[in-house]
ZAMARDREN-723999 format. One record per residue (C-alpha): x, y, z. Coordinates in steps of 0.05 Angstrom, whole numbers, plus 5000, padded with zeros to 4 digits. Example, Ala and Ser with C-alpha at 12.3 -4.5 7.8 and 13.67 -1.06 7.14 Angstrom:
REM ZAMARDREN-723999
(rec (5246; 4910; 5156))
(rec (5273; 4979; 5143))
REM end
This chain:
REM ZAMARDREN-723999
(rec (4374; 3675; 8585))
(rec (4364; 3708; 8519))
(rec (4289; 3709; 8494))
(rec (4291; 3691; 8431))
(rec (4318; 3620; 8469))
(rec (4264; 3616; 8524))
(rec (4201; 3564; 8510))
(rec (4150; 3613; 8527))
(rec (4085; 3649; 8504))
(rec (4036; 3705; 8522))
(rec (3970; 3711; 8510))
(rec (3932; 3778; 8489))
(rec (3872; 3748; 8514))
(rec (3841; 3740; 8580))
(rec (3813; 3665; 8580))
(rec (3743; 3661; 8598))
(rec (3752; 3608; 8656))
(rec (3803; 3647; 8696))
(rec (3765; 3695; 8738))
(rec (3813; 3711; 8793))
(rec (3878; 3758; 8777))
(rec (3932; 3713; 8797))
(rec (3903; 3659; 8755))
(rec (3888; 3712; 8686))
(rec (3952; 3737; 8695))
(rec (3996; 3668; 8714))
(rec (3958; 3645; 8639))
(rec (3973; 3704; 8605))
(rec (4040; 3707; 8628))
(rec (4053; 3639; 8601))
(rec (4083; 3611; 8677))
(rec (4032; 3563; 8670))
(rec (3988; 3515; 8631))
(rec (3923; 3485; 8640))
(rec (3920; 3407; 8625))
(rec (3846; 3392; 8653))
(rec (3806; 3417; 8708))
(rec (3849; 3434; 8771))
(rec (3913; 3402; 8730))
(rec (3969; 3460; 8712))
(rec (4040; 3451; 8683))
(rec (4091; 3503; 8699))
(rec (4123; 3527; 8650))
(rec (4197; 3555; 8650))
(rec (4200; 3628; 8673))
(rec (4133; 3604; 8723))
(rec (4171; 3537; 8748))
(rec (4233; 3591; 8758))
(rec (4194; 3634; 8808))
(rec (4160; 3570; 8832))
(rec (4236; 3554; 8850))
(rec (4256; 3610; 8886))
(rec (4194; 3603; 8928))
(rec (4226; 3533; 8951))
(rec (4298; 3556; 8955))
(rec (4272; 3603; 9008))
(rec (4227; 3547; 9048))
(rec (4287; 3500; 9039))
(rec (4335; 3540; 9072))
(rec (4290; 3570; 9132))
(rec (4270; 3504; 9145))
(rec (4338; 3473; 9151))
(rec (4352; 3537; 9191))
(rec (4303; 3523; 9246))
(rec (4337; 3446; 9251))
(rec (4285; 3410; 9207))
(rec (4309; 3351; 9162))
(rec (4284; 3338; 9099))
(rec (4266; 3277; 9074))
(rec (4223; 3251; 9012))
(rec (4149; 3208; 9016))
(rec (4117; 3173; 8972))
(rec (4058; 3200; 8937))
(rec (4020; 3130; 8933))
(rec (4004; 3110; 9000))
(rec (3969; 3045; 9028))
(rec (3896; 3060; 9053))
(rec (3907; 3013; 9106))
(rec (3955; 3072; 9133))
(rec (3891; 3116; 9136))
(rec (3840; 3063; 9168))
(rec (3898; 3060; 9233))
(rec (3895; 3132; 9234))
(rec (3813; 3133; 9233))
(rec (3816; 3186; 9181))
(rec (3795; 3140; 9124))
(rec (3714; 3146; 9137))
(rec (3721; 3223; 9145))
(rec (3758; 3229; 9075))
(rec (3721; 3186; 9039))
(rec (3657; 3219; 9066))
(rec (3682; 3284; 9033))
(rec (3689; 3245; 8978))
(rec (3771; 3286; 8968))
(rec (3815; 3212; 8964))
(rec (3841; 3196; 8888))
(rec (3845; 3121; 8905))
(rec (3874; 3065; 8857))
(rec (3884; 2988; 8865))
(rec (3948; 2950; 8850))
(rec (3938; 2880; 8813))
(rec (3936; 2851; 8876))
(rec (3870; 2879; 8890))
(rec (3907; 2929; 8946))
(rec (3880; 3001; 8959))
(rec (3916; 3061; 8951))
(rec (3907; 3129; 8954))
(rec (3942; 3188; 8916))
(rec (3964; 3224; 8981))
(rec (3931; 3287; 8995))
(rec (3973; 3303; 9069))
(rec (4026; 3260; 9102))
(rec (4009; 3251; 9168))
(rec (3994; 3172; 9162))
(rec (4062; 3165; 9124))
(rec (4111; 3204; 9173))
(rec (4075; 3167; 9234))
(rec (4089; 3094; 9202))
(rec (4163; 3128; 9187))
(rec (4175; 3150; 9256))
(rec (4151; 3093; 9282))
(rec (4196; 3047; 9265))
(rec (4246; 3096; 9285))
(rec (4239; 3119; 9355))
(rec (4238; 3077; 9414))
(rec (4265; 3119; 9470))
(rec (4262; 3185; 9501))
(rec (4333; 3195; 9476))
(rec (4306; 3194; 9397))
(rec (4273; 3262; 9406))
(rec (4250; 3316; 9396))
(rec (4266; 3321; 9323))
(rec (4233; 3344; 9267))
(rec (4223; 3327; 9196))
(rec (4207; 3356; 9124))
(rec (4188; 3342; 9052))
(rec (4174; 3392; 8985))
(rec (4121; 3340; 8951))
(rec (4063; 3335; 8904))
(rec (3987; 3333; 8933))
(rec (3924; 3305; 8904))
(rec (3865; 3319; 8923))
(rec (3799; 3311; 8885))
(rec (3766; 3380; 8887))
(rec (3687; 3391; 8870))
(rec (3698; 3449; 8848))
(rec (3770; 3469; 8825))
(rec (3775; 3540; 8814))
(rec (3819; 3606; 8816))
(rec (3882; 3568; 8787))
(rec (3941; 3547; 8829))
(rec (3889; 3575; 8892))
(rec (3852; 3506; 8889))
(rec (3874; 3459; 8850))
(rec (3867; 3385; 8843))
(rec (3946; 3379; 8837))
(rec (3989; 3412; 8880))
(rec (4057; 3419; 8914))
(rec (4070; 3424; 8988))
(rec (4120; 3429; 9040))
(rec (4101; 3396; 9104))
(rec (4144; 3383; 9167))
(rec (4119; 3343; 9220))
(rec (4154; 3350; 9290))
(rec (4162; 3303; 9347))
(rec (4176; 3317; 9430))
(rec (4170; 3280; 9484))
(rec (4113; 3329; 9517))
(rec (4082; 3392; 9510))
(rec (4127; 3435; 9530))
(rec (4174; 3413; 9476))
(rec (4116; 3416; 9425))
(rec (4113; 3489; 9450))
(rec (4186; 3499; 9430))
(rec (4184; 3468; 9362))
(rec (4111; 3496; 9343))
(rec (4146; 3568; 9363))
(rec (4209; 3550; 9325))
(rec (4159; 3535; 9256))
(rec (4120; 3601; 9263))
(rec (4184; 3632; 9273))
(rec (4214; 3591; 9212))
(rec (4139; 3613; 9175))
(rec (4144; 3690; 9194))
(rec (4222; 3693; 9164))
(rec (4201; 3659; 9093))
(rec (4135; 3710; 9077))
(rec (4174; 3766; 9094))
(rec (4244; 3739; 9054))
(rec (4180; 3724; 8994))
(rec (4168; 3797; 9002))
(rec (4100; 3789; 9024))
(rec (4054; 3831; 9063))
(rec (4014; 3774; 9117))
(rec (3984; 3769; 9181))
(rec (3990; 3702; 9228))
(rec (3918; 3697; 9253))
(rec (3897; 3634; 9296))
(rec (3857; 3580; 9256))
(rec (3805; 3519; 9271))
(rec (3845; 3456; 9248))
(rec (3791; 3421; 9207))
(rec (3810; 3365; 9176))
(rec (3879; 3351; 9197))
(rec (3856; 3355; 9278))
(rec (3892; 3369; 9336))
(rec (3884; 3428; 9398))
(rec (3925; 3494; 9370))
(rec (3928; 3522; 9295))
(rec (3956; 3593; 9263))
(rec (3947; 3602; 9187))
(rec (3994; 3655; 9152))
(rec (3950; 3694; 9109))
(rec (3973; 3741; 9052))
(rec (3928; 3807; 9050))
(rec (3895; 3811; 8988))
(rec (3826; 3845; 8963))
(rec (3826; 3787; 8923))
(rec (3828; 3733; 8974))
(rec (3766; 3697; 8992))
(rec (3782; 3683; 9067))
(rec (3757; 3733; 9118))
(rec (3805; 3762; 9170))
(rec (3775; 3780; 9240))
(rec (3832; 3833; 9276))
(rec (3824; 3875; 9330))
(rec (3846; 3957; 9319))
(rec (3877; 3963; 9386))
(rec (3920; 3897; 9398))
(rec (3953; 3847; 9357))
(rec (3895; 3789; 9361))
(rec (3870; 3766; 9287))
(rec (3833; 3697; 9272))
(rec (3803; 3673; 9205))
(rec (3728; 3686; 9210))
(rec (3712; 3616; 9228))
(rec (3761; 3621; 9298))
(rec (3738; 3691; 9309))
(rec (3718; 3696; 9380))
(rec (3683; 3760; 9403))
(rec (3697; 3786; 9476))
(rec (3657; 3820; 9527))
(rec (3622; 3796; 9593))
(rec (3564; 3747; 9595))
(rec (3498; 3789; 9598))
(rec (3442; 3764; 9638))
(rec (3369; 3780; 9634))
(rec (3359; 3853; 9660))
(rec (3334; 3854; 9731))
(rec (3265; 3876; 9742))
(rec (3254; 3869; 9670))
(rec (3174; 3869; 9648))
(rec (3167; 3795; 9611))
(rec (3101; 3806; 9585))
(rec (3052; 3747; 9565))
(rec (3064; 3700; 9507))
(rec (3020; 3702; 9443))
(rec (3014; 3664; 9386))
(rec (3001; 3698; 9322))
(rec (2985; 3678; 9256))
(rec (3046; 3674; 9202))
(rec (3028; 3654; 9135))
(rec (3088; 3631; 9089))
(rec (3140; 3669; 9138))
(rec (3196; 3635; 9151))
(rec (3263; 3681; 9140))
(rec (3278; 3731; 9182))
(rec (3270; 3787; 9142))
(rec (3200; 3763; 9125))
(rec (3179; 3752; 9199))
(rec (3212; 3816; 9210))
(rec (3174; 3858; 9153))
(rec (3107; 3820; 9175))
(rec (3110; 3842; 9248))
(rec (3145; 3906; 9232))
(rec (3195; 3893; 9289))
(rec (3271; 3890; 9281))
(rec (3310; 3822; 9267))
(rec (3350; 3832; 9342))
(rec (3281; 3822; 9366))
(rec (3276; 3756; 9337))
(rec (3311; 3690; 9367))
(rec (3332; 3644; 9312))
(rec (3323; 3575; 9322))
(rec (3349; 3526; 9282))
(rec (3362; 3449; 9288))
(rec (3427; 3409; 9277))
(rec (3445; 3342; 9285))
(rec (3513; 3340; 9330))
(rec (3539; 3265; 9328))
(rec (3471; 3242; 9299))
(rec (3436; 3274; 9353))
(rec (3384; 3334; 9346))
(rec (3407; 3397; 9389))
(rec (3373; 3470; 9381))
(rec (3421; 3522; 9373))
(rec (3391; 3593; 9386))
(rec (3428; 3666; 9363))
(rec (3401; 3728; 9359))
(rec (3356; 3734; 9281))
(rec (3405; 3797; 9260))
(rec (3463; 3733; 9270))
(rec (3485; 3672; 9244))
(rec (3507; 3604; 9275))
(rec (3586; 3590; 9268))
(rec (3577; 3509; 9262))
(rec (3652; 3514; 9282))
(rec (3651; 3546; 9340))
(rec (3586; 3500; 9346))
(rec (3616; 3440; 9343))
(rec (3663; 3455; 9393))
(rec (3612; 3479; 9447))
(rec (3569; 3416; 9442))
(rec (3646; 3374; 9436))
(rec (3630; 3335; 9375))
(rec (3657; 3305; 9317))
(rec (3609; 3335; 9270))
(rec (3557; 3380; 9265))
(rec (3501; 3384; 9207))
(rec (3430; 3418; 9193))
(rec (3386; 3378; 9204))
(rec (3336; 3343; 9153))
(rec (3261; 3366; 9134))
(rec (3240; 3308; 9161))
(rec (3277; 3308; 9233))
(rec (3266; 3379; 9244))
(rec (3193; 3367; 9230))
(rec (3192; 3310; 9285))
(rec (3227; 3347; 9337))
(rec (3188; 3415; 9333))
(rec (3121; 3395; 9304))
(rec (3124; 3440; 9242))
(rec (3154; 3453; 9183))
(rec (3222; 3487; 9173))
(rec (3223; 3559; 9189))
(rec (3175; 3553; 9245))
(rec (3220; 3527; 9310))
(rec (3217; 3558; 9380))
(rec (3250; 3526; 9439))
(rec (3189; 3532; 9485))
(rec (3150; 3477; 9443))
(rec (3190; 3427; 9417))
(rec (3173; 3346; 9422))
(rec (3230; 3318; 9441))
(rec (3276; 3329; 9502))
(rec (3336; 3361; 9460))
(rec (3395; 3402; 9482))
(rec (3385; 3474; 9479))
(rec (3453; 3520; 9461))
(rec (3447; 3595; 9467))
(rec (3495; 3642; 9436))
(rec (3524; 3697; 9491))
(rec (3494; 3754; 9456))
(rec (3419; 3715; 9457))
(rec (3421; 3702; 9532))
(rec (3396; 3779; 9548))
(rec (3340; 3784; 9503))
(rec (3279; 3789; 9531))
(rec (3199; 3781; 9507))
(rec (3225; 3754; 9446))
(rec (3192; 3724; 9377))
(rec (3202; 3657; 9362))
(rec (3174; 3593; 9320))
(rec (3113; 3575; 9349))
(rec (3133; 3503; 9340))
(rec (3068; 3499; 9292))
(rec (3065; 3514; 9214))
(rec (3054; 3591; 9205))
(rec (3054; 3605; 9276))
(rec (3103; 3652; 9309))
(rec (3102; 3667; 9393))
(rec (3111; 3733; 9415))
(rec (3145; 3753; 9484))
(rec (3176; 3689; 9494))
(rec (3234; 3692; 9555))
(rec (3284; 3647; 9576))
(rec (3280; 3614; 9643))
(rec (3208; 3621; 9651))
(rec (3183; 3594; 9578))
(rec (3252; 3542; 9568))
(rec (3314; 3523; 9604))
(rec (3382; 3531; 9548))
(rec (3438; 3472; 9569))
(rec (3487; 3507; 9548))
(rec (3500; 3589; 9534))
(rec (3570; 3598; 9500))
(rec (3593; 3641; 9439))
(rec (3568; 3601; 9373))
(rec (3553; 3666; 9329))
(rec (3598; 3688; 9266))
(rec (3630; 3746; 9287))
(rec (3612; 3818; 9262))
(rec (3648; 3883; 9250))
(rec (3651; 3926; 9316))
(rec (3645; 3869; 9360))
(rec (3688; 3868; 9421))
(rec (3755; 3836; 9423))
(rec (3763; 3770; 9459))
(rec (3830; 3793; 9494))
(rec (3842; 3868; 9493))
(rec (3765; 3875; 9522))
(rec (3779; 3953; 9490))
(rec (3788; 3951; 9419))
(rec (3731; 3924; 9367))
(rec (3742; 3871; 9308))
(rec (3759; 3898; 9243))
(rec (3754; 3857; 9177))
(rec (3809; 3844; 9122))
(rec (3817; 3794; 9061))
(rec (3867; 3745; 9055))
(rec (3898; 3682; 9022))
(rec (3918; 3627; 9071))
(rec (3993; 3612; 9048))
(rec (4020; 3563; 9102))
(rec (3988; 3522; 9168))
(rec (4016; 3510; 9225))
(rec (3981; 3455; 9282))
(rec (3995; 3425; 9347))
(rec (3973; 3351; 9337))
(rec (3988; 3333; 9404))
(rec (3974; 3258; 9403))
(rec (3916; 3248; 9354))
(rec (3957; 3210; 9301))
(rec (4014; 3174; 9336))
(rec (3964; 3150; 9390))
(rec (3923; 3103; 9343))
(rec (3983; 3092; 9301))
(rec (4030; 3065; 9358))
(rec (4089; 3116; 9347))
(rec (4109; 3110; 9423))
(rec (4176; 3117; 9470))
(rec (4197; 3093; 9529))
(rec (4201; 3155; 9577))
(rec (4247; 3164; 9631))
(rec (4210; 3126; 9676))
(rec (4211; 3060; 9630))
(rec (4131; 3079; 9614))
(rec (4120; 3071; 9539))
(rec (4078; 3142; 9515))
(rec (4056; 3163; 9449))
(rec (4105; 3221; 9408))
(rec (4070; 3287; 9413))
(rec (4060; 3317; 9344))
(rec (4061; 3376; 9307))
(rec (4047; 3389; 9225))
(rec (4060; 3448; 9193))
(rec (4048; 3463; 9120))
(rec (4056; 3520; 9067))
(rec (4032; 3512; 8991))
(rec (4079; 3533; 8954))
(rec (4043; 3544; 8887))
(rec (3991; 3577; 8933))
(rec (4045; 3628; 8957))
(rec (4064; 3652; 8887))
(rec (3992; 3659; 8860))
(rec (3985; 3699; 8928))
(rec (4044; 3744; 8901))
(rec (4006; 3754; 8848))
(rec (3950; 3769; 8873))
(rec (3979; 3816; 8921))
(rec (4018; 3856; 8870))
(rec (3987; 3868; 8800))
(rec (3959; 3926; 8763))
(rec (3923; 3938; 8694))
(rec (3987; 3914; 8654))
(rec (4006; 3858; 8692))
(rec (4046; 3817; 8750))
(rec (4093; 3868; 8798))
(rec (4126; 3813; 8820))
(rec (4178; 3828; 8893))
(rec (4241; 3822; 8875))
(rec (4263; 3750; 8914))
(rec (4202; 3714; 8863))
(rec (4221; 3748; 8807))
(rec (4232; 3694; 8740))
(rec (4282; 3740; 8720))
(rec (4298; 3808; 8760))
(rec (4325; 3856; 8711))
(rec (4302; 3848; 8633))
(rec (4345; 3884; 8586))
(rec (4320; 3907; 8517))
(rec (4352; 3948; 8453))
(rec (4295; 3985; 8427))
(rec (4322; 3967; 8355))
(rec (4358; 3889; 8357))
(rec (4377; 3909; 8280))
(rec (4419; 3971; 8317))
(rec (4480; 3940; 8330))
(rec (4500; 3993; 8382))
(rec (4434; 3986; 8425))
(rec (4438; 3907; 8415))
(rec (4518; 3909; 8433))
(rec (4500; 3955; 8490))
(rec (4449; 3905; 8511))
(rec (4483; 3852; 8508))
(rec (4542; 3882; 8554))
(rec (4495; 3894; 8605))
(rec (4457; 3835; 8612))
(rec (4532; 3799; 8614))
(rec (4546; 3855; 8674))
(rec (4487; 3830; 8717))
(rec (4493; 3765; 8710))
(rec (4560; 3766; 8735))
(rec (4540; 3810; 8787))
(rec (4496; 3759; 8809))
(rec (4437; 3800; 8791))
(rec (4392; 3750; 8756))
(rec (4384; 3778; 8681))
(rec (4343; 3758; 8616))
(rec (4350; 3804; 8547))
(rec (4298; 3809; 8503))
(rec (4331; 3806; 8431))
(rec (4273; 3790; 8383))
(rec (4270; 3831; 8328))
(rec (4189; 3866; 8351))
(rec (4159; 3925; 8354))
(rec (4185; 3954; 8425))
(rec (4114; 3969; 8440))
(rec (4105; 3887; 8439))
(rec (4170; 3883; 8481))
(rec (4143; 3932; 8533))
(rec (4076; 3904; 8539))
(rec (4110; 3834; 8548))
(rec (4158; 3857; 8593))
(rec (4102; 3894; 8640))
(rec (4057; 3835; 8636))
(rec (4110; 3784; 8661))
(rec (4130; 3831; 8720))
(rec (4210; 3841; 8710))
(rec (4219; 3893; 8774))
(rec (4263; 3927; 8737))
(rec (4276; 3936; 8659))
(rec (4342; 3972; 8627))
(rec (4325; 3999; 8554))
(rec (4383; 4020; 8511))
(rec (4359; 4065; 8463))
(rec (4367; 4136; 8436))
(rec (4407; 4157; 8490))
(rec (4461; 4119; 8473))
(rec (4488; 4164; 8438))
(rec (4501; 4209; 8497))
(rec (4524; 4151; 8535))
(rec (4466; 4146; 8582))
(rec (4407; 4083; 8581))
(rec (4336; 4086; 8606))
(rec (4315; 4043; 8675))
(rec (4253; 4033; 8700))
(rec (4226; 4005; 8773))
(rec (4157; 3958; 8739))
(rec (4133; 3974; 8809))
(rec (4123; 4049; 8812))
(rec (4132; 4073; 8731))
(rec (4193; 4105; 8761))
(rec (4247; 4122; 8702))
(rec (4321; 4137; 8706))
(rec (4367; 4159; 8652))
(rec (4428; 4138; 8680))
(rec (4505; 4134; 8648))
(rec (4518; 4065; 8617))
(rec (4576; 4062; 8670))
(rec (4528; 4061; 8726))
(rec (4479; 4015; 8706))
(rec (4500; 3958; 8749))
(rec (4505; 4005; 8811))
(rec (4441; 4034; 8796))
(rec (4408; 3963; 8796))
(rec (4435; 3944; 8857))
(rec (4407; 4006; 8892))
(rec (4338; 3993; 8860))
(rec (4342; 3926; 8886))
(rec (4355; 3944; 8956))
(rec (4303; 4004; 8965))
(rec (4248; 3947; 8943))
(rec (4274; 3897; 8986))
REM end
């Protein structure tokens, strides 16, 4: 590709919407273009990287066995009421829906799962149709509040997503590990540093999850790892190890006391008021699990993980609860609950790290009262004591028991989940097993977004001047320039080379608009070629300029070598 051919544009300046890098630079760059909120176009050297990206998912995917296959975008709601999904998405409020002239709903699909159950359906009937696993590289809609950060979270968006099905879980085992082996091959082939760390499923449901997160200062998920062994988990997963403390034998649980706390409801206030420190303090604060009011209690220097929550009380949802319930259930206000006083038989749920505390402060259950020495067992009775807390740097490990939790940043790039039965129960996709009983398919669903990956790249690998893009993402690879395109030795030089790498295979643009070079250079840092081959001045000892984008690194190397040197470029930044 010759420049002076390519449909494409840079801009000077940063626009003032784009506050992330990937997104200022994918702008500036001119790989993309905004339409509306959340709505991008790729443009021609973007779509090219975009490509790669899904050369390198198609052919790892057909590696590990999967098939691909093509769904439809527009899907019939009536898909998602079998599935029971329909309430919880439209709750979030994330469907773009439509009606035909029929007066039939439809939504713009943003996941597959409903689809690739009614396709498999109709499919399998024995135990001799599986395992077998299936893929597509599709468009997404999904109606974000707030779209933001680009390609990160868009409203538009494109997807693989390969849904397997086994006959039990052992073979959902085998195909689960076959995907995050599948997964681990593309980031690294995408030249990407990332770190597999187990996940919550949300949405999507189902018993086991890993995301693949690229490690970025930029990203804006947390990343919980230990320093001694190889466990990681996004911060809402994070477990934190160590044994279940009781109360201290022998301990002194001095009397309780109400005292008088005017307008303090935060922790920090009650803290400052009573001059005592916030692990002193036992949070209490009200939720409604399923509906129902619960009291979840943590430590006042911690805070509640509804996640991990959610789990512990084993419901379908978890929420704060409202002025007005929390106000009926402990008597007061918000800010002032205790779980010695409250009016209403609830459960009680104690974090791990809560259950030791002794003579602690509390709501008093009573506006701008607090309770001093309060103790569990002899003031209230928990239901439940389990690990509900966000975790927190230097806590202990969950499986080493040795090492404590570091934190990182990171981009979530691809999903992987064990569905077991949780859609092709409800949707009917069933066998007959060996025994002539008819059992629903166990699932898996595993997903990577693939504009998400290369706005990871970005983010990744940038400086001041612009994109350092690895080498398998690269639009172009090498970019060629003349210094002068009105010297016809530097152009004819030029020109031979760019001609050389191409048919070396070595993916090649030349820049031969008649610019300052200084405007060729700046373009040519700020689009991220890894490595760009100037023929200049010393031509005329027979020699050209390269430099690696990555590392400023220059080479004035004899025109005859140029194509060797590349190649050896290439490979040290593979």
């Amino acid at each position: 590709m010759k420049f002076t051919e390519l449909f494409h544009y840079t801009l000077r300046e940063t626009p003032s919407d784009a506050v992330i890098p990937s997104h200022q630079l994918m702008l500036r760059a001119g790989l993309i273009k905004q339409l509306a909120s959340g709505i991008y176009a790729f443009l021609p050297l973007g779509y090219r990287a975009f490509r790669k990206i899904e050369a390198i998912v198609r052919e790892e995917m057909d590696r590990a066995g999967a098939q691909e296959l093509f769904m439809p975008v527009l899907q019939p709601l009536e898909l998602w009421r079998e599935s029971g999904r329909l309430d919880i998405y439209l709750q979030e409020n994330i469907l773009f829906r439509t009606k035909d002239r029929e007066d039939r709903g439809y939504a713009l699909g943003p996941t597959h799962e409903e689809v690739v159950s009614s396709i498999a359906r109709a499919r399998i009937r024995s135990y001799r149709d599986l395992p077998f696993t299936i893929y597509q590289i599709q468009t997404k809609f999904r109606d974000e509040l707030r779209p933001r950060f680009g390609l990160m979270r868009a409203r538009e968006f494109c997807m693989k997503d390969a849904y397997s099905f086994d006959i039990d879980m052992d073979g959902l085992d085998a195909s689960y590990k076959k995907m995050y082996a599948a997964y681990t091959r593309i980031f690294e082939r995408c030249g990407l540093k990332f770190r597999a760390v187990e996940a919550d499923s949300g949405a999507i449901g189902g018993d086991a999850s890993h995301e693949f997160m690229v490690l970025a200062e930029t990203g804006e998920d947390v990343i919980v790892a230990c320093g001694s062994c190889q466990y990681a988990a996004n911060l809402e997963r994070a477990e934190i190890g160590g044994e279940l403390q009781d109360i201290p034998a022998g301990a002194e649980l001095k009397p309780t006391e109400d005292v008088d706390t005017p307008n303090q409801r935060k922790i920090e206030e009650i803290s400052a008021f009573l001059k005592i420190s916030p692990q002193q303090i036992l949070k209490t604060l009200i939720y409604l699990a399923d509906g129902k009011p619960v009291a979840a209690c943590v430590r006042g220097d911690h805070e509640i993980n509804e996640v991990k929550l959610r789990k512990a009380l084993k419901a379908t949802t978890v929420e704060l609860a409202d002025p007005a319930t929390i106000e009926r259930v402990t008597g007061a206000p918000v800010g002032f609950a205790g779980p010695q006083s409250l009016k209403e038989k609830i459960t009680i749920i104690m974090d791990r790290s809560a259950a030791p505390m002794i003579n602690m402060v509390t709501g008093g259950c009573r506006e701008d009262v607090h309770t001093l020495n309060v103790n569990r067992n002899r003031d209230f009775s928990v239901n439940i004591i389990d690990d509900i807390r966000v975790a927190t740097p230097d806590d202990v490990c969950p499986r080493c028991g040795a090492g404590t939790l570091n934190f990182h940043r990171g981009i979530e790039v691809g999903h992987v989940f064990k569905l077991g039965t949780k859609y092709s129960k409800p949707m009917g996709v069933v066998f007959t097993d060996t025994d002539g009983i008819e059992v629903p398919a166990i699932m898996g669903c595993y997903g990577i977004g693939v504009g998400r990956a290369l706005a990871a790249a970005i983010e990744q690998q940038f400086d001041a001047n612009g994109i350092i893009w690895p080498v398998p993402l690269a639009p172009y690879i090498a970019y060629v320039m003349p210094i002068s395109a009105d010297d016809e030795a530097q152009m004819s030089a030029a020109t031979e080379i760019y001609n050389e790498l191409n048919d070396a295979g070595i993916d090649a643009i030349l820049d031969d608009r008649n610019e300052r070079p200084g405007v060729k250079f700046k373009d040519a840092d700020l689009i991220g070629f890894p490595i760009r081959i100037v023929a200049g001045k010393a031509l005329k000892d027979g020699n050209v300029e390269v430099q690696v984008r990555k590392t400023g690194e220059k080479r004035v190397v004899p025109r005859a070598d140029v194509i060797e040197t590349v190649k050896s470029i290439i490979k040290e930044l593979s």
